[in-house]
MIKOL-436656 format. One record per atom (N, C-alpha, C): residue number from 1; residue in three letters; atom name; x, y, z. Coordinates in steps of 0.02 Angstrom, whole numbers. Layout:
% residues N
@num=NUM, residuo=ala, atomo=CA, px=X, py=Y, pz=Z $
...
//
This chain:
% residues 111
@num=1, residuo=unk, atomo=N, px=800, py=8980, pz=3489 $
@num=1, residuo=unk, atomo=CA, px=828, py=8935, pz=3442 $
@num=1, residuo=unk, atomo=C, px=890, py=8966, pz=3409 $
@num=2, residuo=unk, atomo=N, px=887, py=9045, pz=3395 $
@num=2, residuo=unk, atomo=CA, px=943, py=9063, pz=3364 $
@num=2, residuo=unk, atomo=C, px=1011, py=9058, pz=3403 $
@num=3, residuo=unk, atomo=N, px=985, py=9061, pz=3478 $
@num=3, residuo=unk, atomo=CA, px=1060, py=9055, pz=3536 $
@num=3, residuo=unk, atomo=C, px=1064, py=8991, pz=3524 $
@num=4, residuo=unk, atomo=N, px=1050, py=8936, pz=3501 $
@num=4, residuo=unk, atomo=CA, px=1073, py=8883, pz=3522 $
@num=4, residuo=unk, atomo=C, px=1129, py=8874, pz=3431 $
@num=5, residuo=unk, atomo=N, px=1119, py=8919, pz=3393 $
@num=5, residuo=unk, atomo=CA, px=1151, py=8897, pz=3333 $
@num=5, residuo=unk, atomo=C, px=1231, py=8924, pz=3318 $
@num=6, residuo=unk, atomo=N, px=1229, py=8972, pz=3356 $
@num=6, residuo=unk, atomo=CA, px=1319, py=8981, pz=3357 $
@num=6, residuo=unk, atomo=C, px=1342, py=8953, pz=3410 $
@num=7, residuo=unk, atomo=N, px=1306, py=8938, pz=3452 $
@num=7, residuo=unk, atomo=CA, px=1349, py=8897, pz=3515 $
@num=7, residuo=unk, atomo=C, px=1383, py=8810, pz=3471 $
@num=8, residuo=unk, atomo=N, px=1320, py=8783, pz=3463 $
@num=8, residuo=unk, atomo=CA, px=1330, py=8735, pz=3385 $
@num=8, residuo=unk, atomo=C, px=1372, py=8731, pz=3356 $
@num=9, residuo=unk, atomo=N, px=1374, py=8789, pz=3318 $
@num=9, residuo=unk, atomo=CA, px=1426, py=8809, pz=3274 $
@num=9, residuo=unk, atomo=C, px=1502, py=8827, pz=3305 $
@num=10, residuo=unk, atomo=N, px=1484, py=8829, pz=3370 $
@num=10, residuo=unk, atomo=CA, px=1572, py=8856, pz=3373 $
@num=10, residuo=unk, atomo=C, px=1613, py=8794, pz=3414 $
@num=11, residuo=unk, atomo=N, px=1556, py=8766, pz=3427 $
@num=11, residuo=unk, atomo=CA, px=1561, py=8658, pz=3469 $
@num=11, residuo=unk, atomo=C, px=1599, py=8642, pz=3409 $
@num=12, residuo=unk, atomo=N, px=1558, py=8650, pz=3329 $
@num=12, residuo=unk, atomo=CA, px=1598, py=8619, pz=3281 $
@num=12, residuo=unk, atomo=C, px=1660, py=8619, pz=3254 $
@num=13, residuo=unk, atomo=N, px=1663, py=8721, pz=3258 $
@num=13, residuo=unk, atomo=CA, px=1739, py=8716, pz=3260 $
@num=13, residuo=unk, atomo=C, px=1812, py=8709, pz=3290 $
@num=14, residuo=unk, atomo=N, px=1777, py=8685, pz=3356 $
@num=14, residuo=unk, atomo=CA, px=1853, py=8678, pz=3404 $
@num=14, residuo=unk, atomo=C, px=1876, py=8624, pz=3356 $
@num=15, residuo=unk, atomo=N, px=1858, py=8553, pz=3326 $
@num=15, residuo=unk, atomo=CA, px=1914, py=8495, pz=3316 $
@num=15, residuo=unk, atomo=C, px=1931, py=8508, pz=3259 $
@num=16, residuo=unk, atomo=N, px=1885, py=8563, pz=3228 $
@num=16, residuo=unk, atomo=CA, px=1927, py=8573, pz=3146 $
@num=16, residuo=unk, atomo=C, px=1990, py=8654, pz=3191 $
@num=17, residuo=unk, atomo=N, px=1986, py=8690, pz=3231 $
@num=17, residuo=unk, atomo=CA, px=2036, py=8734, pz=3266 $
@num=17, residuo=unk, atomo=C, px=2093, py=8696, pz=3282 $
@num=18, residuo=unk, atomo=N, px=2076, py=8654, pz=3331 $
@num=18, residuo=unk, atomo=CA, px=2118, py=8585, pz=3360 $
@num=18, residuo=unk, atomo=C, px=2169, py=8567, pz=3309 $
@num=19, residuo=unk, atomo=N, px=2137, py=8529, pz=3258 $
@num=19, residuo=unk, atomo=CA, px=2191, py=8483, pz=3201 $
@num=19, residuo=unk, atomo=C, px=2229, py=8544, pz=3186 $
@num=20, residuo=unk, atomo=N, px=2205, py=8603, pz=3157 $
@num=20, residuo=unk, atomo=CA, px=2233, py=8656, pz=3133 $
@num=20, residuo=unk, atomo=C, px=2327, py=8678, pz=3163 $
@num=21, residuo=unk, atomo=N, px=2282, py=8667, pz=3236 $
@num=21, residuo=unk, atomo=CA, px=2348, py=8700, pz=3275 $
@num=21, residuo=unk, atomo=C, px=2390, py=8633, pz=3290 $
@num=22, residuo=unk, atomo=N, px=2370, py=8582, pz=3298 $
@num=22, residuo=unk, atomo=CA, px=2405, py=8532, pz=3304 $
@num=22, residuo=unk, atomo=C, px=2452, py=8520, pz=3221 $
@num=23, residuo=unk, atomo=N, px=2435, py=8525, pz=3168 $
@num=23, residuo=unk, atomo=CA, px=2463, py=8534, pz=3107 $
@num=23, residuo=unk, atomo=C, px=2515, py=8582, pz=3116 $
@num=24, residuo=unk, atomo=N, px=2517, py=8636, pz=3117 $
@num=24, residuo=unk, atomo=CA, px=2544, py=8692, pz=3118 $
@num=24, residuo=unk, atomo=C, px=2608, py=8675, pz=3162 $
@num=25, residuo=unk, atomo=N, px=2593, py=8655, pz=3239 $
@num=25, residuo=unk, atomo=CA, px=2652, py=8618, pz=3286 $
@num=25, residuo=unk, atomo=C, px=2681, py=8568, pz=3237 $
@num=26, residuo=unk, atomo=N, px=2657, py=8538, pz=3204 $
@num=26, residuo=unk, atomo=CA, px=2703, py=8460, pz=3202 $
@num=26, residuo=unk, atomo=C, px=2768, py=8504, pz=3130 $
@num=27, residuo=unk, atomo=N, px=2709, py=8561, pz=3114 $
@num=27, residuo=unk, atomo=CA, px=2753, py=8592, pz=3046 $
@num=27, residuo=unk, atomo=C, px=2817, py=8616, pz=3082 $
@num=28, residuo=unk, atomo=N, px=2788, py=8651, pz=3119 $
@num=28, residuo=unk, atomo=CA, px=2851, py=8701, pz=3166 $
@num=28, residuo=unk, atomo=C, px=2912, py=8661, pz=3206 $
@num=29, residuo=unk, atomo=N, px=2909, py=8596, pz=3220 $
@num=29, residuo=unk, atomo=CA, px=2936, py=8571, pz=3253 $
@num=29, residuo=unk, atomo=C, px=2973, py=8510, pz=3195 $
@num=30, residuo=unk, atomo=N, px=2951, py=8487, pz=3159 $
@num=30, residuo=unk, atomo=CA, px=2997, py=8474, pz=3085 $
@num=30, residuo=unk, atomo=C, px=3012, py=8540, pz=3061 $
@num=31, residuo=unk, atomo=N, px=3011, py=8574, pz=3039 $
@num=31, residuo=unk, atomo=CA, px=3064, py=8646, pz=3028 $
@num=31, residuo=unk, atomo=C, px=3142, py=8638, pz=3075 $
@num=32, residuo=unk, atomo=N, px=3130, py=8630, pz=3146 $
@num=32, residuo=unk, atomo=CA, px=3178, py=8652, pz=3186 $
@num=32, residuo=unk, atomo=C, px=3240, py=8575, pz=3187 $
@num=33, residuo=unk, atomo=N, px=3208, py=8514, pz=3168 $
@num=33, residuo=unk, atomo=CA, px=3219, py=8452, pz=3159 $
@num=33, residuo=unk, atomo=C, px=3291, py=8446, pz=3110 $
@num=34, residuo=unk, atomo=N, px=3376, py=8426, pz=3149 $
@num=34, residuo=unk, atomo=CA, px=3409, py=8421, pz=3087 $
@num=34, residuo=unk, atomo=C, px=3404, py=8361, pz=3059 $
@num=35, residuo=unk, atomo=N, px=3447, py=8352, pz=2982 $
@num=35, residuo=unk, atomo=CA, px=3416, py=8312, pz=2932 $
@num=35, residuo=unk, atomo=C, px=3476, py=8268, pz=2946 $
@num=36, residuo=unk, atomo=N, px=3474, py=8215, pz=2960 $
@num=36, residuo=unk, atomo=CA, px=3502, py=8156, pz=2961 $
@num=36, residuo=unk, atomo=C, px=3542, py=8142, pz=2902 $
@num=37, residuo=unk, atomo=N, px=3628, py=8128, pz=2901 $
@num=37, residuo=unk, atomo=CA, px=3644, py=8103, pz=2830 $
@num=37, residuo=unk, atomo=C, px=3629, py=8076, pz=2804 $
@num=38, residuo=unk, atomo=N, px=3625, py=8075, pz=2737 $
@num=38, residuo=unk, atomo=CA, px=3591, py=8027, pz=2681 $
@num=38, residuo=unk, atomo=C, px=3649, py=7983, pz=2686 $
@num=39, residuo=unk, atomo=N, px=3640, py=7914, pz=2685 $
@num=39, residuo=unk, atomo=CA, px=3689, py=7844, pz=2690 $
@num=39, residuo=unk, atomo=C, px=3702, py=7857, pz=2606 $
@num=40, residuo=unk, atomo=N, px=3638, py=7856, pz=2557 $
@num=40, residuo=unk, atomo=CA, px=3665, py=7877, pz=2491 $
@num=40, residuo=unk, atomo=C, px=3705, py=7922, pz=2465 $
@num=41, residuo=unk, atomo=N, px=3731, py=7970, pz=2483 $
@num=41, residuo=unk, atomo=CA, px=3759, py=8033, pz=2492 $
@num=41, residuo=unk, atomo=C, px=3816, py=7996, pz=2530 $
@num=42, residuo=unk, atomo=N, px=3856, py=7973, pz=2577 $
@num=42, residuo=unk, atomo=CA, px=3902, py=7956, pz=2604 $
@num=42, residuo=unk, atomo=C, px=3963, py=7957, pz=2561 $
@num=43, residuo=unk, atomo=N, px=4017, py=7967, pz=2575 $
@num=43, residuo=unk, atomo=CA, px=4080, py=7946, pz=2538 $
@num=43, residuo=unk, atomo=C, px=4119, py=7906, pz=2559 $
@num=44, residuo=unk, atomo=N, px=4184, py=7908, pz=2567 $
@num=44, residuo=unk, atomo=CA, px=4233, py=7857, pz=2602 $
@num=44, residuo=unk, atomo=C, px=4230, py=7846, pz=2653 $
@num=45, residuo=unk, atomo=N, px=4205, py=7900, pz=2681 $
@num=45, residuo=unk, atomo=CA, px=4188, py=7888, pz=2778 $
@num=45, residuo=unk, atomo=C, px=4188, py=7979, pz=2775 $
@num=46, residuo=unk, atomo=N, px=4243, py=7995, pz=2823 $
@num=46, residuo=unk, atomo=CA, px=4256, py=8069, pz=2835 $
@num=46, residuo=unk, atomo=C, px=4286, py=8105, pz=2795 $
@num=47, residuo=unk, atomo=N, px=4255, py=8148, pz=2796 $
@num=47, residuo=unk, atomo=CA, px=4307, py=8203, pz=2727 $
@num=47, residuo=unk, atomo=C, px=4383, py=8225, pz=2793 $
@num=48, residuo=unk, atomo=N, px=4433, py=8215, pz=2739 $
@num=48, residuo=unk, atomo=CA, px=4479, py=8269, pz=2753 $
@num=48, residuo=unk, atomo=C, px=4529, py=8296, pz=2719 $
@num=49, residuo=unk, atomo=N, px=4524, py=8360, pz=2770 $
@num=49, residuo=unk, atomo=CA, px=4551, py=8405, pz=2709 $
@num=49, residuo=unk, atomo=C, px=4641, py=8407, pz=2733 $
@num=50, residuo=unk, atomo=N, px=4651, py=8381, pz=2777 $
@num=50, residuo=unk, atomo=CA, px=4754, py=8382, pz=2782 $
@num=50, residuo=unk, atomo=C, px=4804, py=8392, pz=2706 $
@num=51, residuo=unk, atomo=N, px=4754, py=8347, pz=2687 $
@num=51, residuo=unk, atomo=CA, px=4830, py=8359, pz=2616 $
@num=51, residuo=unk, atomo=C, px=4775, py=8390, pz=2568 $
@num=52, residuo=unk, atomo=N, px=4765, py=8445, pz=2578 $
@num=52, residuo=unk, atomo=CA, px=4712, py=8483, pz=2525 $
@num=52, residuo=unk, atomo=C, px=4731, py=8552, pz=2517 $
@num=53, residuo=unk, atomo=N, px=4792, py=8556, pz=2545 $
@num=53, residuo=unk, atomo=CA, px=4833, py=8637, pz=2565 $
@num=53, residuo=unk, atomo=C, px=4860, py=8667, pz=2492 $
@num=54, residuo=unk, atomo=N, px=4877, py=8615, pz=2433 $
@num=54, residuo=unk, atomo=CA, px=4876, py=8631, pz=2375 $
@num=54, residuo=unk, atomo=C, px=4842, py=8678, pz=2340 $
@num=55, residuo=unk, atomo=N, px=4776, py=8672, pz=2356 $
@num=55, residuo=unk, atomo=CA, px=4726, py=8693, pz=2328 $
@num=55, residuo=unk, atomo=C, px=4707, py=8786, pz=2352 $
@num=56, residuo=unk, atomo=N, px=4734, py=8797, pz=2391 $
@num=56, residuo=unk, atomo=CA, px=4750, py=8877, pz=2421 $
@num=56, residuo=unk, atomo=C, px=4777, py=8922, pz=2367 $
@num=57, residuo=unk, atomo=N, px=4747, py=8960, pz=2336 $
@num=57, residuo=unk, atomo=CA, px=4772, py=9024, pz=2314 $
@num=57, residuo=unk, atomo=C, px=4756, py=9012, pz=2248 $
@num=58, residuo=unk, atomo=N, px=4726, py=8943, pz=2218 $
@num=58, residuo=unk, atomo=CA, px=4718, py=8955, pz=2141 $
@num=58, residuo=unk, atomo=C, px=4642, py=8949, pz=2139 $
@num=59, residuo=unk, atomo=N, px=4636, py=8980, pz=2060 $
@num=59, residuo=unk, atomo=CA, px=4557, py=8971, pz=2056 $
@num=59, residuo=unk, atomo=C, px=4510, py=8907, pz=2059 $
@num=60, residuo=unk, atomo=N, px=4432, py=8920, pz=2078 $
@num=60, residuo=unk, atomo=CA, px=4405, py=8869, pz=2093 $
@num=60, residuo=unk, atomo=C, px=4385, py=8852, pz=2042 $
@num=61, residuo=unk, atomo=N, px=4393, py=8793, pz=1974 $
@num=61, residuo=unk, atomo=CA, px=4339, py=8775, pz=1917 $
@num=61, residuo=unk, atomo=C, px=4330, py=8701, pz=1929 $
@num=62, residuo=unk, atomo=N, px=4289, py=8665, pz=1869 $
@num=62, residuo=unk, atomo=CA, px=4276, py=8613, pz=1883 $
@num=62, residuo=unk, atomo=C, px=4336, py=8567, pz=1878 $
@num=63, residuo=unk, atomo=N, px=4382, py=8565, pz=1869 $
@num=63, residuo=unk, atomo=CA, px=4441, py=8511, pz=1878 $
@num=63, residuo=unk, atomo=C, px=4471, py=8510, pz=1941 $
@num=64, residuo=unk, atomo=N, px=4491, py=8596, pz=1970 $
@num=64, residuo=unk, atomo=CA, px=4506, py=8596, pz=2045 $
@num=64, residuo=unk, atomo=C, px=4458, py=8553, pz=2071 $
@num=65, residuo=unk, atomo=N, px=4363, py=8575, pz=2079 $
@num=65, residuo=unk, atomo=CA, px=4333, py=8556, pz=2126 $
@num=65, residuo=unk, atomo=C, px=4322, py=8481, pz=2120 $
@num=66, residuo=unk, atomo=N, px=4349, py=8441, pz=2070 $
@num=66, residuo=unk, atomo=CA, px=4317, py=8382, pz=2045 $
@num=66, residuo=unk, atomo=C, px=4389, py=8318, pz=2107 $
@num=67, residuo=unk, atomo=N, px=4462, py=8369, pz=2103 $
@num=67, residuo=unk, atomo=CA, px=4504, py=8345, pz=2147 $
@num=67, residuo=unk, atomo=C, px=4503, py=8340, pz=2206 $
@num=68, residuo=unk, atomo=N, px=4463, py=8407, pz=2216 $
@num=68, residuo=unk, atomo=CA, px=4457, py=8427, pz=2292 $
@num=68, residuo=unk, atomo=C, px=4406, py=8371, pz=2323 $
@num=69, residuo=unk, atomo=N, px=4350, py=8361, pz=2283 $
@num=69, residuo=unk, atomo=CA, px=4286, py=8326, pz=2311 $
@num=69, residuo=unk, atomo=C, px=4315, py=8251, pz=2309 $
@num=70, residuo=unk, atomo=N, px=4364, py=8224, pz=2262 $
@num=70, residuo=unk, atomo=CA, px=4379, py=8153, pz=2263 $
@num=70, residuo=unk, atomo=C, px=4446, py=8133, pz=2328 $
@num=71, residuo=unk, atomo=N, px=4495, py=8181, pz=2312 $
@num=71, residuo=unk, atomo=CA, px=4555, py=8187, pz=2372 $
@num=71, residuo=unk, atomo=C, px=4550, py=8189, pz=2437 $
@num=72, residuo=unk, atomo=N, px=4471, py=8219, pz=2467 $
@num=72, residuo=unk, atomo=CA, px=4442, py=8211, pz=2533 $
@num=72, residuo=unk, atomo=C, px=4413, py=8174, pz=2558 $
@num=73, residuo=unk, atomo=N, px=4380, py=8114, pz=2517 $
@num=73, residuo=unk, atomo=CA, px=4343, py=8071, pz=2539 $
@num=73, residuo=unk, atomo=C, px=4286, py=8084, pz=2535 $
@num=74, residuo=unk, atomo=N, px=4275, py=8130, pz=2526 $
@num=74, residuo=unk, atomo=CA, px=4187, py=8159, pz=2561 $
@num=74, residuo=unk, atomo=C, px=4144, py=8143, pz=2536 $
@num=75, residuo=unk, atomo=N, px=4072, py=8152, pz=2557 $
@num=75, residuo=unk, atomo=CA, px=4020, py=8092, pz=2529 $
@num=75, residuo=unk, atomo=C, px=3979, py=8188, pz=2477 $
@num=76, residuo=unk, atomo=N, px=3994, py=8237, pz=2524 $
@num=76, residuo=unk, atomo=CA, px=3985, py=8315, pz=2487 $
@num=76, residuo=unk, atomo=C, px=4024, py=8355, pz=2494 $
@num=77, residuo=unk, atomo=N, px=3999, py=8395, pz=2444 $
@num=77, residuo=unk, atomo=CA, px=4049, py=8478, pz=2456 $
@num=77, residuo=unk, atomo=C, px=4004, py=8516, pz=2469 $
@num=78, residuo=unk, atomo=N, px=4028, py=8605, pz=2474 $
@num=78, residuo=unk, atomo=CA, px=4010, py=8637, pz=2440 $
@num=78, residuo=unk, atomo=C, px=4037, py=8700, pz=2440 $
@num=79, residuo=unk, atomo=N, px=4018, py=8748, pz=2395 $
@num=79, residuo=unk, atomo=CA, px=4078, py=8799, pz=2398 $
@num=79, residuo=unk, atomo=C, px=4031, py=8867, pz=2455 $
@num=80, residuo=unk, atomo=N, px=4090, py=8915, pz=2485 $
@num=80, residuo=unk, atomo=CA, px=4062, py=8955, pz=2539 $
@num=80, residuo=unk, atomo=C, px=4117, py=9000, pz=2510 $
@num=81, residuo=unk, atomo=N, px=4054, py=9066, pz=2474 $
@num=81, residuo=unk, atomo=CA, px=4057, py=9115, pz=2450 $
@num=81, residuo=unk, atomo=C, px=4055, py=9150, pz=2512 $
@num=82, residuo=unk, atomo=N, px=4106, py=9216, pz=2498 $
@num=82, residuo=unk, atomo=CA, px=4095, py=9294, pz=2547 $
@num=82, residuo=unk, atomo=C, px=4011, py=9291, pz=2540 $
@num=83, residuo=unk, atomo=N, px=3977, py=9305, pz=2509 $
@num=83, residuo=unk, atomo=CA, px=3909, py=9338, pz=2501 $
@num=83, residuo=unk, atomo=C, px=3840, py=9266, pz=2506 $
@num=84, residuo=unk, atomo=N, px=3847, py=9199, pz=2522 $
@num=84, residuo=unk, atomo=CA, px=3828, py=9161, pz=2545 $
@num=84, residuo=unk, atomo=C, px=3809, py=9162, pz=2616 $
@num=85, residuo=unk, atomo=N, px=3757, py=9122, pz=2634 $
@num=85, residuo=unk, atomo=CA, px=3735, py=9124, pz=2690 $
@num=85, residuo=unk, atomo=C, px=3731, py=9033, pz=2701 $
@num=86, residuo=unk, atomo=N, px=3751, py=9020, pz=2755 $
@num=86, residuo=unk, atomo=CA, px=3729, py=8940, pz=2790 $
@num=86, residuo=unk, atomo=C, px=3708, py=8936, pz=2852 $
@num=87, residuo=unk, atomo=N, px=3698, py=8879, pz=2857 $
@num=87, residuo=unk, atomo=CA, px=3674, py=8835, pz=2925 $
@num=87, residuo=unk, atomo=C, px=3720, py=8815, pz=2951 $
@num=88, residuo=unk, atomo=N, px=3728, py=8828, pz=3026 $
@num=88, residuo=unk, atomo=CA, px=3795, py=8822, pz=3057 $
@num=88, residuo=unk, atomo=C, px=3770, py=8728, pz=3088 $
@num=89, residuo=unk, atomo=N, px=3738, py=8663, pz=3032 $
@num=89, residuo=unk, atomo=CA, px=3758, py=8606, pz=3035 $
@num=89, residuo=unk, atomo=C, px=3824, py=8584, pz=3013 $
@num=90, residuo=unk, atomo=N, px=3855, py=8556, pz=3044 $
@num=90, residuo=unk, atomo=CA, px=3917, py=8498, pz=3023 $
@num=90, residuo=unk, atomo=C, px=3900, py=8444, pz=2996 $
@num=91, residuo=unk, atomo=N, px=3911, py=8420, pz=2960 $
@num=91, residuo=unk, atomo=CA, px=3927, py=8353, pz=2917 $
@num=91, residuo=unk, atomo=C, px=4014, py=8319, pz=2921 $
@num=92, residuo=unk, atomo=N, px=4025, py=8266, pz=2968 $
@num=92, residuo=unk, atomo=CA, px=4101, py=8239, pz=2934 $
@num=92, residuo=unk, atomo=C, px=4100, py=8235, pz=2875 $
@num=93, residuo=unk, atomo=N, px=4057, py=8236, pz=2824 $
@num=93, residuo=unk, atomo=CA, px=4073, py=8189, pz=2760 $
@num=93, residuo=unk, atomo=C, px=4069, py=8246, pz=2715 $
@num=94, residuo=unk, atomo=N, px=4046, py=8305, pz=2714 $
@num=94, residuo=unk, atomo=CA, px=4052, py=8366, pz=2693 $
@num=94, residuo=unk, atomo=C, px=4111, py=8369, pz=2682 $
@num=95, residuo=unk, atomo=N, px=4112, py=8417, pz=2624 $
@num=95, residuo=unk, atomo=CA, px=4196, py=8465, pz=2630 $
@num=95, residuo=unk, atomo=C, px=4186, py=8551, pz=2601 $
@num=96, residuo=unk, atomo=N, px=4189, py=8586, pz=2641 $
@num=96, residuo=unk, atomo=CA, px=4199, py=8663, pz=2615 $
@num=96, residuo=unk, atomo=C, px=4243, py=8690, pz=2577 $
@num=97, residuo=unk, atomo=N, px=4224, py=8727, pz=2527 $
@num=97, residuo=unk, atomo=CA, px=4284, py=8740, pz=2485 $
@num=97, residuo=unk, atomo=C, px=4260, py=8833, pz=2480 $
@num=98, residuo=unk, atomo=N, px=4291, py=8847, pz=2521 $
@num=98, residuo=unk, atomo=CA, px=4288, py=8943, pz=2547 $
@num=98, residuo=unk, atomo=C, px=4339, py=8960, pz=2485 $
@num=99, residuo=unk, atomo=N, px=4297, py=9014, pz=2462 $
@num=99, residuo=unk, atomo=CA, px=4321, py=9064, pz=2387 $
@num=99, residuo=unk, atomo=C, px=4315, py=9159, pz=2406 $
@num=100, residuo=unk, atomo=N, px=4362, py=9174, pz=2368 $
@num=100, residuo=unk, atomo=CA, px=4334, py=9257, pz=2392 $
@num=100, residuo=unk, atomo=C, px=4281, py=9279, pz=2306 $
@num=101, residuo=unk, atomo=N, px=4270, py=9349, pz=2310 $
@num=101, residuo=unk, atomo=CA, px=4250, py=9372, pz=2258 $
@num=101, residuo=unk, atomo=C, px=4256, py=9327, pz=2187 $
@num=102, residuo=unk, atomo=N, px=4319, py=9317, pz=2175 $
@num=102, residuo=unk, atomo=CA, px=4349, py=9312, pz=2126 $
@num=102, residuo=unk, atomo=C, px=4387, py=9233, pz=2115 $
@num=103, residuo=unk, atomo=N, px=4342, py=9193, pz=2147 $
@num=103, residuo=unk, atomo=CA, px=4329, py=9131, pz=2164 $
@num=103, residuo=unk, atomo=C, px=4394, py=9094, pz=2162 $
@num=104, residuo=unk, atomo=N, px=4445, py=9128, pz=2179 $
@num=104, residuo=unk, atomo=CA, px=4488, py=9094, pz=2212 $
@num=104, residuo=unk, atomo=C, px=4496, py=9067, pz=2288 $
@num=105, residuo=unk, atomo=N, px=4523, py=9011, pz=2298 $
@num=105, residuo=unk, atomo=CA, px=4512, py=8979, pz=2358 $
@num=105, residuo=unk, atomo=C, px=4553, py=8993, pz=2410 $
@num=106, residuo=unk, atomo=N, px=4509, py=9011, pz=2470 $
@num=106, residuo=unk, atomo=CA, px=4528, py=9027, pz=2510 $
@num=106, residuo=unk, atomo=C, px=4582, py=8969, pz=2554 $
@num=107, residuo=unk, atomo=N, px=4518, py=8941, pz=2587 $
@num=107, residuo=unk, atomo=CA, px=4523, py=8904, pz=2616 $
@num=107, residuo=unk, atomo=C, px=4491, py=8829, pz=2609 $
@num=108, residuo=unk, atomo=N, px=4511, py=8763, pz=2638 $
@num=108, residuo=unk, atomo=CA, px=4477, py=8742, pz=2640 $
@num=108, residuo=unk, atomo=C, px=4481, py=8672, pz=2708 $
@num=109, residuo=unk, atomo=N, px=4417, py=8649, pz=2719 $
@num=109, residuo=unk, atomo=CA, px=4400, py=8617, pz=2791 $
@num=109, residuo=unk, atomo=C, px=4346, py=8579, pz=2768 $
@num=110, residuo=unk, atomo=N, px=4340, py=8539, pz=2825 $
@num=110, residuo=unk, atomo=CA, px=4285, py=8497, pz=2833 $
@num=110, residuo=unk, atomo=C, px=4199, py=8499, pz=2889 $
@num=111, residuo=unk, atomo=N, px=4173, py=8497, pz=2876 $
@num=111, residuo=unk, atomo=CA, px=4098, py=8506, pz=2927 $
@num=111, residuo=unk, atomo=C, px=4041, py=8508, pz=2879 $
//
């Protein structure tokens, strides 16, 4: 009787093992999943940055970034610090606004 109770017992836990690992996949595979633009988030259409060359060499505060983000169209920004890390996704509707240390602007582009 006692052999027949972990055999039992281990019948029971394959579908609670099962869901487990099947959970875990669906996690792992939304992780790797990119995120679709938000239509709410959208701006004019495409950001661009052509006539945004102004904006090179002076500091970044909120009145620069408030021109930069309206002058491009873009539905976002965001700024890309030396010491920042990203996701190499593109967005058209994005706009990058690259700063060094001393948050003057480098550069700036669209993705």
């Amino acid at each position: 009787m006692n052999a027949e109770r972990p055999a039992a017992a281990r019948a029971a836990a394959r579908p609670r093992a099962a869901l487990l690992f099947a959970a875990a996949l669906a996690l792992a595979a939304s992780a790797c999943a990119q995120n679709a633009p938000r239509p709410d988030l959208a701006g004019k259409g495409r950001c661009n940055a052509d006539a945004l060359g102004w904006a090179v060499g002076q500091t970044l505060d909120e009145a620069t970034g408030r021109r930069l983000f309206k002058d491009s169209g873009a539905g976002l920004w965001r700024v890309v610090a030396p010491d920042n890390t990203f996701g190499r996704d593109r967005r058209e509707d994005r706009l990058n606004v690259r700063v060094d240390q001393a948050q003057r602007i480098v550069a700036v582009d669209c993705g």
